[in-house]
GUFIPA-638199 format. One record per atom (N, C-alpha, C): residue in one letter; y, x, z. Coordinates in pm, whole numbers, plus 50000, padded with zeros to 5 digits. Atoms other than C-alpha are relative to their C-alpha. Example, Ala and Ser with C-alpha at 12.3 -4.5 7.8 and 13.67 -1.06 7.14 Angstrom:
BEGIN
A498815008950000;A495505123050780;A501205009050000;S498814991849994;S498945136750714;S501094992350073;
***
This chain:
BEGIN
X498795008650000;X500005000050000;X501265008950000;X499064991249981;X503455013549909;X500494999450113;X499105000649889;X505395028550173;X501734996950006;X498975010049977;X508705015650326;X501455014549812;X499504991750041;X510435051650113;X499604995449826;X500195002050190;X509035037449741;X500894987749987;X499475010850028;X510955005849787;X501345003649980;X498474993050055;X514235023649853;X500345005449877;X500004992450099;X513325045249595;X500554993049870;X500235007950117;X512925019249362;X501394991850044;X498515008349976;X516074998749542;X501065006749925;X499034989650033;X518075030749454;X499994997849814;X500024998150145;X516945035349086;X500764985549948;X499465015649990;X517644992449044;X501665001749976;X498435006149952;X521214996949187;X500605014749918;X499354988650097;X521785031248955;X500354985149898;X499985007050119;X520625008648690;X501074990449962;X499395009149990;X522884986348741;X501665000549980;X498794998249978;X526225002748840;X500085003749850;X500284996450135;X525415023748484;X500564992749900;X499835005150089;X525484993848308;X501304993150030;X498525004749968;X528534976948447;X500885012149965;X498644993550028;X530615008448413;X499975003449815;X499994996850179;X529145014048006;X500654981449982;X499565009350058;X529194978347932;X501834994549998;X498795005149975;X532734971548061;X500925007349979;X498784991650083;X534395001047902;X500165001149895;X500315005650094;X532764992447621;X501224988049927;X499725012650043;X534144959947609;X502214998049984;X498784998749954;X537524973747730;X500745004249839;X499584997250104;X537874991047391;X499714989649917;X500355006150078;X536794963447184;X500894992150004;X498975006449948;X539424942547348;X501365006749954;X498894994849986;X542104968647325;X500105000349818;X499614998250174;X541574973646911;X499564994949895;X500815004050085;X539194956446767;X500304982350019;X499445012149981;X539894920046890;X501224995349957;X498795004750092;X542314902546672;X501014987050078;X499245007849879;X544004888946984;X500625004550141;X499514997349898;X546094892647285;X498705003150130;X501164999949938;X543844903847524;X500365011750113;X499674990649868;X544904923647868;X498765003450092;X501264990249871;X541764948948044;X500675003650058;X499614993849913;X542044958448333;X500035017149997;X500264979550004;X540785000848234;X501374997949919;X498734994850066;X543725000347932;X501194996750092;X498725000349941;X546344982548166;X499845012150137;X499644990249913;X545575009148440;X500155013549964;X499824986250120;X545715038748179;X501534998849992;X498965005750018;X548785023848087;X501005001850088;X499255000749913;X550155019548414;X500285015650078;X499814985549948;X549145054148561;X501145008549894;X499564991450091;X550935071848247;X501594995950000;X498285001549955;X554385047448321;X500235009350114;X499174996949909;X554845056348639;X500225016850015;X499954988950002;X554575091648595;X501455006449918;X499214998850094;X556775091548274;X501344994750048;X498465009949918;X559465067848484;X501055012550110;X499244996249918;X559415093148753;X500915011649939;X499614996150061;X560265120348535;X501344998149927;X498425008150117;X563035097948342;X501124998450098;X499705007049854;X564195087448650;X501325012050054;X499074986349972;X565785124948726;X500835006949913;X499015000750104;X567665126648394;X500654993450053;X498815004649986;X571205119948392;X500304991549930;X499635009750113;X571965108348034;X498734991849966;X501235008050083;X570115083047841;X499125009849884;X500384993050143;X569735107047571;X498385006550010;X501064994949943;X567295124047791;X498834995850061;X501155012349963;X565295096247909;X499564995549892;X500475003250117;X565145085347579;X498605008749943;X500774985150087;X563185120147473;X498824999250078;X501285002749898;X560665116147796;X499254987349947;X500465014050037;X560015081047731;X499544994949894;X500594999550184;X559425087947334;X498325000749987;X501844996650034;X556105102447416;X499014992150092;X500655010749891;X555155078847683;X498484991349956;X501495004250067;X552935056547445;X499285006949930;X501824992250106;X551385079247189;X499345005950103;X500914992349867;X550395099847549;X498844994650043;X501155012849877;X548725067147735;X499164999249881;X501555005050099;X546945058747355;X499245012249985;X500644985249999;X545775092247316;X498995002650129;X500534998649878;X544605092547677;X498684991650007;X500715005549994;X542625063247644;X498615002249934;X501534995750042;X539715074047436;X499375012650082;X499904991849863;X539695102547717;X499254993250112;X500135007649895;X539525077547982;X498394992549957;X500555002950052;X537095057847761;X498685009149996;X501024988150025;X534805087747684;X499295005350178;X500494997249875;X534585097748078;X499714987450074;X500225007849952;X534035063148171;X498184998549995;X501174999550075;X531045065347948;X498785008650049;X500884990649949;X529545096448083;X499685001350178;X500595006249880;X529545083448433;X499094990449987;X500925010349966;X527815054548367;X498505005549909;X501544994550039;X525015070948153;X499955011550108;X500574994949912;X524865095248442;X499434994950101;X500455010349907;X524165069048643;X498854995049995;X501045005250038;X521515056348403;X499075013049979;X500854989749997;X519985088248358;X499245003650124;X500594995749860;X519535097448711;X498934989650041;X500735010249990;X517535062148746;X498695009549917;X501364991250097;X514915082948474;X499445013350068;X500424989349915;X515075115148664;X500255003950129;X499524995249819;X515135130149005;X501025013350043;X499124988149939;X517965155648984;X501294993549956;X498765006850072;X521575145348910;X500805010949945;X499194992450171;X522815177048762;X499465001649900;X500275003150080;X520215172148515;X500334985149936;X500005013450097;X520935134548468;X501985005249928;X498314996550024;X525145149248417;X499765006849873;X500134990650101;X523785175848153;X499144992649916;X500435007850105;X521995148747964;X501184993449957;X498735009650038;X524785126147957;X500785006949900;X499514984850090;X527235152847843;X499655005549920;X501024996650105;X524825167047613;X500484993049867;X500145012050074;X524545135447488;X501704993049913;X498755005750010;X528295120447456;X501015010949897;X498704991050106;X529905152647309;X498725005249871;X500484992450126;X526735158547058;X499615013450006;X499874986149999;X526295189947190;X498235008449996;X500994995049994;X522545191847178;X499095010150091;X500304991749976;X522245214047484;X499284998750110;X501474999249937;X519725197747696;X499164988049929;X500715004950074;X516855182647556;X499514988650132;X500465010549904;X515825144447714;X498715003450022;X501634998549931;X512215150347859;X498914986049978;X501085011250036;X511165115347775;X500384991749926;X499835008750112;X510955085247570;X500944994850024;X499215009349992;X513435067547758;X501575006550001;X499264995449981;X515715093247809;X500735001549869;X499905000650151;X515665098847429;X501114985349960;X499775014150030;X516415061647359;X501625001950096;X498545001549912;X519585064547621;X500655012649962;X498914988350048;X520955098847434;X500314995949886;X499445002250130;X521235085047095;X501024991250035;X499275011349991;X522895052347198;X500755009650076;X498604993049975;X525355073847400;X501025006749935;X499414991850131;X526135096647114;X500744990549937;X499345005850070;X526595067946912;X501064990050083;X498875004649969;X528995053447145;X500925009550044;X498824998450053;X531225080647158;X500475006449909;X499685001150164;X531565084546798;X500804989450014;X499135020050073;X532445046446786;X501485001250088;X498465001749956;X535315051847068;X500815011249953;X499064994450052;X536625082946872;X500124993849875;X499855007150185;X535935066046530;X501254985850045;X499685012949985;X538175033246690;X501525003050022;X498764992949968;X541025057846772;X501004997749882;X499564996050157;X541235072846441;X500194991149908;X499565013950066;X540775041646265;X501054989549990;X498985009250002;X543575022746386;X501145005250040;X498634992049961;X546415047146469;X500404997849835;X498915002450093;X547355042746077;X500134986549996;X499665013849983;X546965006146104;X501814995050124;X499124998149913;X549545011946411;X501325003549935;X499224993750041;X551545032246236;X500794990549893;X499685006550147;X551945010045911;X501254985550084;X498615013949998;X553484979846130;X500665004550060;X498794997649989;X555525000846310;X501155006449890;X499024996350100;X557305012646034;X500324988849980;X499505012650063;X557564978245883;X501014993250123;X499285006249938;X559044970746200;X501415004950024;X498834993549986;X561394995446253;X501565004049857;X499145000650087;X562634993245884;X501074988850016;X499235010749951;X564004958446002;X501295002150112;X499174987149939;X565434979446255;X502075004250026;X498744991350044;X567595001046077;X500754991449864;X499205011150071;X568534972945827;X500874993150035;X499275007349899;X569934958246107;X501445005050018;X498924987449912;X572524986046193;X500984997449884;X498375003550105;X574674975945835;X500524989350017;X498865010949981;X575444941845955;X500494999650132;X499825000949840;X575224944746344;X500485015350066;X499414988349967;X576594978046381;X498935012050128;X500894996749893;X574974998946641;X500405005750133;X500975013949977;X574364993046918;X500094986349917;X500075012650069;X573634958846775;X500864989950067;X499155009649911;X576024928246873;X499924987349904;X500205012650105;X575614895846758;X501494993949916;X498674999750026;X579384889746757;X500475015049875;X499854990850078;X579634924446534;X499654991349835;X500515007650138;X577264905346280;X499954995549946;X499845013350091;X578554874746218;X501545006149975;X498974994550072;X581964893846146;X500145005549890;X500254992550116;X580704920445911;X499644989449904;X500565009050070;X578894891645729;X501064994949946;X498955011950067;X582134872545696;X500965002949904;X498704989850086;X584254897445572;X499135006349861;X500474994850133;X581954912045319;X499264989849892;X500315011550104;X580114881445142;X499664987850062;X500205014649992;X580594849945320;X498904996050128;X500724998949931;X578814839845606;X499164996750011;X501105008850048;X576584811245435;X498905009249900;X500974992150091;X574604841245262;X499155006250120;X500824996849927;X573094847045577;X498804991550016;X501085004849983;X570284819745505;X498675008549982;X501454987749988;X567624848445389;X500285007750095;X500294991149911;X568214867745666;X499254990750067;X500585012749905;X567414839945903;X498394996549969;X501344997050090;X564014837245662;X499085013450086;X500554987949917;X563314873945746;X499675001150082;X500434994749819;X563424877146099;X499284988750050;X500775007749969;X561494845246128;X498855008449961;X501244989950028;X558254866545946;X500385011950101;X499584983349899;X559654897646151;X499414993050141;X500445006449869;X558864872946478;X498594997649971;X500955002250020;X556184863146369;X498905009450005;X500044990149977;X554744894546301;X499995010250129;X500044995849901;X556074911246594;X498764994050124;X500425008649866;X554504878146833;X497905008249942;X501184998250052;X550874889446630;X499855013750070;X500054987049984;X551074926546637;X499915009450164;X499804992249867;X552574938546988;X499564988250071;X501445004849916;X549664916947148;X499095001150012;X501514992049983;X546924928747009;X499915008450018;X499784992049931;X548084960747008;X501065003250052;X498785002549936;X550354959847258;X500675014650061;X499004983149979;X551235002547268;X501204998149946;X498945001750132;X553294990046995;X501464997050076;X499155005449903;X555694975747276;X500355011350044;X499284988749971;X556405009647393;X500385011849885;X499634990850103;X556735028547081;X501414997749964;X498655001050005;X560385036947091;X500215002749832;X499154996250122;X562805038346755;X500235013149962;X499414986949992;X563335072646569;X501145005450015;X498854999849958;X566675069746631;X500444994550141;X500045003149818;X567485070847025;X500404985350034;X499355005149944;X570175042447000;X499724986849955;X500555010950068;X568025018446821;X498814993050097;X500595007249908;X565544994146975;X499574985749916;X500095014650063;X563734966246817;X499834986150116;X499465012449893;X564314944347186;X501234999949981;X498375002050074;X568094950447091;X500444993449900;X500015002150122;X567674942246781;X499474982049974;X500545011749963;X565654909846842;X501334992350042;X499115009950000;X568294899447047;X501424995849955;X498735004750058;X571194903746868;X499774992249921;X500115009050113;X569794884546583;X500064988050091;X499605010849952;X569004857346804;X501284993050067;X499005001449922;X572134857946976;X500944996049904;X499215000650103;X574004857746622;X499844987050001;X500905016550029;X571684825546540;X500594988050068;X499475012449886;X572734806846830;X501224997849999;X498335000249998;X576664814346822;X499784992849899;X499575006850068;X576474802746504;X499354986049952;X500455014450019;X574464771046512;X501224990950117;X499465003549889;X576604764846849;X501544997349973;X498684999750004;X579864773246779;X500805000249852;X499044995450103;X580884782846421;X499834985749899;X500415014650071;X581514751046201;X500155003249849;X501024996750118;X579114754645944;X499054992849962;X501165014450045;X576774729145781;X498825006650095;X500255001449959;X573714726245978;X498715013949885;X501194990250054;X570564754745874;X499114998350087;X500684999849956;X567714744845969;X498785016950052;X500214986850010;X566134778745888;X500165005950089;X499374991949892;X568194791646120;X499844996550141;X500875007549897;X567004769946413;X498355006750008;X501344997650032;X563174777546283;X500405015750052;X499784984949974;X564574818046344;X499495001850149;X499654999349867;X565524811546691;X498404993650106;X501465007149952;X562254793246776;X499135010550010;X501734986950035;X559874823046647;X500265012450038;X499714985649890;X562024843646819;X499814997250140;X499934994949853;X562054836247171;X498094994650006;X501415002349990;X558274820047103;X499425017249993;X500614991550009;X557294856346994;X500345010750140;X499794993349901;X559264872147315;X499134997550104;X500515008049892;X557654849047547;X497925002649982;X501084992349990;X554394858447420;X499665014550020;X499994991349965;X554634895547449;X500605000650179;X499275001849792;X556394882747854;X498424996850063;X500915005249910;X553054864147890;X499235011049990;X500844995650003;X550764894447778;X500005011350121;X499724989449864;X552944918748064;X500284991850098;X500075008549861;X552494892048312;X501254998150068;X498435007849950;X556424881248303;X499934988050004;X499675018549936;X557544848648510;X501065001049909;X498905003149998;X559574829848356;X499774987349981;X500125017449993;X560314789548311;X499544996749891;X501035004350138;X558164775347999;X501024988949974;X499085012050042;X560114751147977;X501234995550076;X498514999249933;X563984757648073;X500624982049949;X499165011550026;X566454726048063;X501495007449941;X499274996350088;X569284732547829;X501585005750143;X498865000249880;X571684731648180;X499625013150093;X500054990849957;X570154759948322;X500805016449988;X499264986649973;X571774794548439;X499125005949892;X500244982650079;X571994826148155;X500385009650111;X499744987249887;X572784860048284;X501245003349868;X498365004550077;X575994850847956;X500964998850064;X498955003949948;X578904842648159;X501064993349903;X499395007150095;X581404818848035;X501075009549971;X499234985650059;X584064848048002;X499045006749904;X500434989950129;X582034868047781;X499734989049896;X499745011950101;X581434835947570;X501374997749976;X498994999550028;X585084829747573;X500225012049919;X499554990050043;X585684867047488;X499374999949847;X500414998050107;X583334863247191;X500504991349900;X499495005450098;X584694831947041;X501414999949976;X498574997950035;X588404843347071;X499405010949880;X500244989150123;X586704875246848;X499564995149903;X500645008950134;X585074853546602;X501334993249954;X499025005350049;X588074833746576;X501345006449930;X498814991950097;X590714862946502;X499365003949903;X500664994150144;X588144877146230;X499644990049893;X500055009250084;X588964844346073;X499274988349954;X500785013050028;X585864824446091;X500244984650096;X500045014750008;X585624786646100;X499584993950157;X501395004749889;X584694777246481;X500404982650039;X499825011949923;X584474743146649;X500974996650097;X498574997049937;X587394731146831;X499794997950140;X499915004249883;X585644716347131;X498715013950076;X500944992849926;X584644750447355;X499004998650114;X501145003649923;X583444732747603;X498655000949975;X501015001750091;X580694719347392;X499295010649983;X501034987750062;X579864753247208;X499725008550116;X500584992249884;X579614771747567;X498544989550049;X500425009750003;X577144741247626;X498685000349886;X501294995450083;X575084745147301;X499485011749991;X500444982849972;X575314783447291;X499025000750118;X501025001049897;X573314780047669;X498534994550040;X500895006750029;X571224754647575;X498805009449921;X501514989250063;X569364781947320;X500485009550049;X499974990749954;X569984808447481;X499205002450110;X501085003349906;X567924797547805;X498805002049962;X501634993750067;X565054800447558;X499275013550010;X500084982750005;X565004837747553;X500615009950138;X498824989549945;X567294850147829;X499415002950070;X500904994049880;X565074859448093;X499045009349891;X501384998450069;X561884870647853;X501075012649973;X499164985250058;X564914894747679;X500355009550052;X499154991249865;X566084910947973;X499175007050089;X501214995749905;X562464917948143;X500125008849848;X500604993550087;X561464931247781;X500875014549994;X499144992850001;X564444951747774;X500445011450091;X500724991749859;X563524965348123;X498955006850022;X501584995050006;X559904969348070;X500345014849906;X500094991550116;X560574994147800;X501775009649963;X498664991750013;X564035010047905;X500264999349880;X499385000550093;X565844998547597;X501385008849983;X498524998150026;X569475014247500;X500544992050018;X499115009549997;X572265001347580;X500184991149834;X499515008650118;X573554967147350;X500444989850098;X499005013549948;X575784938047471;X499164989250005;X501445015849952;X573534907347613;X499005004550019;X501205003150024;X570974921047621;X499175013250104;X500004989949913;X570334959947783;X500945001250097;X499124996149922;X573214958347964;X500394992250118;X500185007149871;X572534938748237;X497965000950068;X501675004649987;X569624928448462;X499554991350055;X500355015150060;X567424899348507;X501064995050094;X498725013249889;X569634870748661;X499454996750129;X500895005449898;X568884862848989;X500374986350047;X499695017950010;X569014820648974;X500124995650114;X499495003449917;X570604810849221;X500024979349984;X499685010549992;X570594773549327;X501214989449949;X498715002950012;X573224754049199;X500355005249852;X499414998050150;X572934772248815;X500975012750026;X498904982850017;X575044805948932;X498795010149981;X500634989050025;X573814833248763;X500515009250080;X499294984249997;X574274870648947;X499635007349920;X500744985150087;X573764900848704;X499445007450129;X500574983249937;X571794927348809;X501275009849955;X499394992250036;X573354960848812;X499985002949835;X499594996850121;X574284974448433;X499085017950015;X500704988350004;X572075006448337;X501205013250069;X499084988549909;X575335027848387;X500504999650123;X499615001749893;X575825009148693;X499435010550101;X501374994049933;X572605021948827;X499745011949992;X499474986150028;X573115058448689;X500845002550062;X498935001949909;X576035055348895;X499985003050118;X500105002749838;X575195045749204;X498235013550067;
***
């Protein structure tokens, strides 16, 4: 009859077996999620890859003075963490087949020098049995597949950030740069009219669209800064929307639907990249709710719209009123995003921080980036 020492034995091997497969299967699954899944999809291994590699990169940024210089730290932030991850990925891997190995044999720096062996291809200990065999190929061939999953989709990566960032720097001839929404609907007016802005409005609807797809599934894409420091496609986002809204709100101009449909697929696509970094915010604001806008800087913008000659509505009340109404859509979601990802300064949008909603509809700002450099 076995003794009480074969049951452990056998308890032990069981609960290898086991941990083994939980730490392969679920790092496994972690990558499959992170590049291969054609969907938003937040692991817990990439968001703690992720997270270890911010706060490191923050603290670093953190002891710069200028932006210029935070900018330059913070550049390499994501290709670092994606790079890291097939790293992380790869040693996740060779724990848990050490795990499963040792279940096969009775030494564990032999089950480590199978694994290893095994994972980098290196041929330099030979498995001893059938099963061991059977658990070195399938290791091999999984990490092939998490360097083959790297390589494979870093130009896929690459391709929509360009497409994104060309939108970008397209941006910078009507909205100046930083970007201002008030800049944009000026330049526009003065050079061909301001009703020729219906294809833009077009554009940046696919550009949202796009974006809401892209920086979810792969959501590094969200930290991959602009090649130009003072650029920012969360800046950029919101000046367009911000343009959109002044001028559905305030400037009296036949009605563009288009341009409504813009503003929709924009703060819909913000609000999905808010839900994938686990930002609060209200799903469904009431048009009366507090911005982190102030009615002075609305004033200040439609006295500037109005000396650069365009057409506005006579009752401001009102357009402070509709302007808030869409603007509530986005204004929180813009201001976390814009945070999450240390943006550059731009007017509405980096240059404050989130609102803190106060009862009663009073917005306070947060401090201002140079505030906070400041102090």
């Amino acid at each position: 009859m076995p003794d009480l020492n074969f049951f452990v034995e056998l308890a032990l091997r069981f609960g290898l077996i086991a941990a083994g497969l939980f730490i392969v299967v679920g790092t496994v699954l972690s990558a499959i999620r992170t590049f291969v899944l054609p969907r938003s999809a937040n692991t817990w291994l990439t968001r703690q890859v992720f997270g270890a590699f911010s706060q490191v990169f923050l603290l670093r940024a953190k002891k710069k003075a200028s932006y210029a210089e935070r900018d330059q730290i913070m550049a390499m932030f994501a290709p670092t963490a994606l790079l890291a991850l097939p790293v992380v990925w790869m040693i996740c891997i060779d724990v848990g087949y050490t795990l499963l190995y040792r279940a096969a044999v009775d030494d564990w720096w032999e089950a480590f020098r199978l694994s290893g062996s095994s994972l980098m291809t290196l041929g330099v200990a030979a498995p001893p049995t059938p099963l061991t065999y059977m658990l070195s190929y399938s290791e091999a061939a999984l990490g092939l597949i998490m360097v083959a999953l790297l390589i494979g989709y870093l130009p896929t990566m690459y391709a929509t950030f360009s497409r994104r960032e060309l939108a970008v720097n397209l941006l910078e001839v009507r909205a100046g740069s930083p970007p201002s929404a008030v800049e944009m609907l000026v330049r526009v007016h003065r050079i061909h009219g301001i009703d020729k802005l219906h294809e833009l409005w077009t554009e940046w609807e696919i550009w949202f669209a796009e974006l809401e797809e892209t920086h979810t599934s792969l959501a590094a894409l969200v930290f991959f800064r602009s090649p130009t420091p003072e650029h920012s496609w969360v800046t950029a986002a919101g000046a367009v929307l911000d343009a959109a809204a002044l001028m559905t709100s305030t400037l009296d101009v036949p009605r563009d639907a288009q341009r409504e449909l813009c503003i929709r697929a924009g703060y819909l696509a913000l609000r999905k990249i808010a839900d994938f970094f686990r930002i609060t915010y209200n799903h469904d604001p009431k048009p009366t709710d507090a911005i982190s806008i102030t009615r002075d800087e609305f004033e200040g913008a439609y006295d500037e719209l109005r000396a650069a000659g365009l057409a506005l509505k006579p009752d401001r009340d009102q357009c402070w009123r509709d302007f808030a109404g869409w603007r509530v859509n986005y204004d929180r979601v813009l201001l976390a995003i814009a945070l999450l990802t240390l943006a550059p300064y731009a007017p509405w949008s980096s240059d404050r921080g989130l609102p803190d909603l106060r009862p009663g509809g009073v917005a306070v700002r947060g401090k201002t980036k140079t505030e906070k450099a400041a102090s």
